[in-house]
C-alpha positions, -999 to +999 in steps of 0.1 A: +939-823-680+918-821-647+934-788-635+929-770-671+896-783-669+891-767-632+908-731-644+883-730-675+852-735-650+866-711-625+871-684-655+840-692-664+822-687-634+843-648-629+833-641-663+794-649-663+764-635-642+761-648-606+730-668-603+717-683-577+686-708-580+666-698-547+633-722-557+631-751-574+602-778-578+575-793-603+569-759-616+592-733-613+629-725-614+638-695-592+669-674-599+685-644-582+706-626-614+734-602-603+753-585-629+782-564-625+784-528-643+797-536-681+789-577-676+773-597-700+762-634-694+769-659-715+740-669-739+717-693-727+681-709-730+657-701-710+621-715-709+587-689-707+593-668-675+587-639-653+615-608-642+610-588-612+636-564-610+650-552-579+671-525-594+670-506-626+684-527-655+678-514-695+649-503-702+633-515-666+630-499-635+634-514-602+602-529-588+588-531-626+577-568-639+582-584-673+571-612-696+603-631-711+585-653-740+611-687-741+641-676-761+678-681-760+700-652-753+724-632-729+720-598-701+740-570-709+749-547-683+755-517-701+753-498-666+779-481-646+761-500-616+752-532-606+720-550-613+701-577-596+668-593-609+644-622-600+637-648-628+609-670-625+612-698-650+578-721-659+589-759-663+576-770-696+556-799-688+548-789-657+515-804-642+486-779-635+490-755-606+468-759-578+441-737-572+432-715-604+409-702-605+406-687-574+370-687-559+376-656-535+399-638-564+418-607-543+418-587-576+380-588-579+376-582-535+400-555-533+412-541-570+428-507-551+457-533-537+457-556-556+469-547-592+474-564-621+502-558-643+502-589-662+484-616-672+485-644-697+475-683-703+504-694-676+503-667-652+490-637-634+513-614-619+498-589-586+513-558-571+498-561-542+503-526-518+494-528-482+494-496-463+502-493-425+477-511-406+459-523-436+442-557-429+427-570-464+392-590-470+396-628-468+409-644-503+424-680-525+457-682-542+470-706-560+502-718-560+526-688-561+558-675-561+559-640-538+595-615-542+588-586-514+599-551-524+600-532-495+604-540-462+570-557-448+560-569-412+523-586-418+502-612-400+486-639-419+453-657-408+446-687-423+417-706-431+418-729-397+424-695-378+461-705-376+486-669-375+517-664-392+539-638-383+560-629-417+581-599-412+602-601-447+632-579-461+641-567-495+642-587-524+634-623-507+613-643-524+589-675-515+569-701-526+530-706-514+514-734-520+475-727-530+458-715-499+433-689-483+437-664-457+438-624-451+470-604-442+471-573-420+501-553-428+510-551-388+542-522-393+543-483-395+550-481-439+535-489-463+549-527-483+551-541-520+552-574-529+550-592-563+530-624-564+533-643-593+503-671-595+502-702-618+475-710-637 
């Protein structure tokens, strides 16, 4: 019985999306969602949550964001090429974030690089755009998840006048807890990053 039991899991696991839960705490569940060209997942709940995709998938482009309302279904791959997406699930029943509202709000300091593409009662997503050399005004977050876009090489200064070097790759992701500080984008292109903030 054990060894049919093992083959059904392993099938299962060739047939379905690979996922890979990169954060977890009080609030959020982070996934990494790969799907191969023609794959579908297999059907399954999933609370209110936040997709930054990393290639083109559907109706999305890479780099674009979305609001999943809490629903149960499946990801269709109807693509001859492989997709890969962040999802950012909120924990119902989470307790408050820390930090919202932000007193020194980077949207309200600096609006040109710091865009908003959505916002709602649970969250407020940025694209934040630093340019070469770029070294921003001094701003809050609250708690936060961060997926980086492009390649980015910046220098953090926090509010004890601590410096964190953070060069970052494509498509990693983080978690911040609420804090305040100004970056300087320290490399020769220009970086994207998506900051997802709880409220």
């Amino acid at each position: 019985m054990v060894p049919r039991l093992l083959l059904v899991l392993a099938l299962a696991a060739i047939a379905g999306a690979e996922s890979k839960v990169e954060i977890e705490n009080d609030w959020v569940r982070v996934q990494r969602i790969k799907l191969a060209p023609h794959e579908k997942s297999p059907e399954l709940q999933h609370p209110d949550s936040v997709a930054v995709y990393l290639t083109d998938f559907g109706n999305h482009k890479s780099d674009e964001v979305a609001w999943l309302p809490a629903a149960k279904d499946a990801q269709e791959n109807s693509s001859d090429h492989a997709v890969e997406y962040v999802l950012m699930e909120l924990k119902p029943g989470a307790p408050k974030a820390k930090g919202w509202p932000v007193t020194l709000d980077p949207v309200k300091l600096d609006p040109v690089h710091h865009q908003v593409p959505i916002e709602n009662a649970r969250v407020r997503v940025l694209r934040t755009i630093l340019e070469p050399h770029l070294k921003g005004p001094t701003h809050d977050h609250p708690s936060y998840v961060v997926v980086y876009l492009t390649e980015l090489h910046t220098t953090m200064t926090l509010a004890d006048g601590k410096q964190v070097d953070n060069p970052r790759r494509p498509g990693e992701i983080a978690w911040r807890d609420a804090y305040r500080h100004t970056t300087e984008n320290v490399g020769d292109r220009t970086a994207v990053e998506i900051q997802i903030e709880l409220k």
